[in-house]
C-alpha angles and dihedrals in degrees: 000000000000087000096052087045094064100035088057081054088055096051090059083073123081089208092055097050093047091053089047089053091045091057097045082050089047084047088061088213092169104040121086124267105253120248089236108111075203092063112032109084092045089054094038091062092045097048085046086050089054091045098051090047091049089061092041089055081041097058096040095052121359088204105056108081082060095053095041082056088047086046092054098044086056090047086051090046100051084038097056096044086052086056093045106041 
């Protein structure tokens, strides 16, 4: 409880979204496993951490992986138009 707790006290914090986003999309959790036998361990255990932190957010704040998405888009979005202008 304590865990969840605190997590739900980190989400409050844009920071702290963004670098939690940062990291699932580190994770590569929807992405496929790769056919190297050299890589796949590696990339497995990344893509078990992701998962595992994907039902933790889940279980904090069932609303936070959407507005870490929603976060992201408009960081894509800014980002884009800064390129572009």
């Amino acid at each position: 409880d304590q865990e969840l707790y605190e997590l739900q006290g980190l989400l409050k914090s844009y920071a702290a979204r963004f670098f939690l986003w940062r990291l699932l999309s580190e994770c590569g959790i929807y992405k496929a496993l790769p056919i190297s036998a050299e890589d796949m361990p590696r990339d497995a255990g990344r893509k078990d951490i992701g998962l595992w932190l994907l039902s933790e957010l889940e279980m904090a704040d069932s609303g936070a992986y959407s507005l870490m998405r929603d976060e992201a888009v408009s960081r894509d979005a800014e980002q884009k138009g800064k390129t572009n202008g």
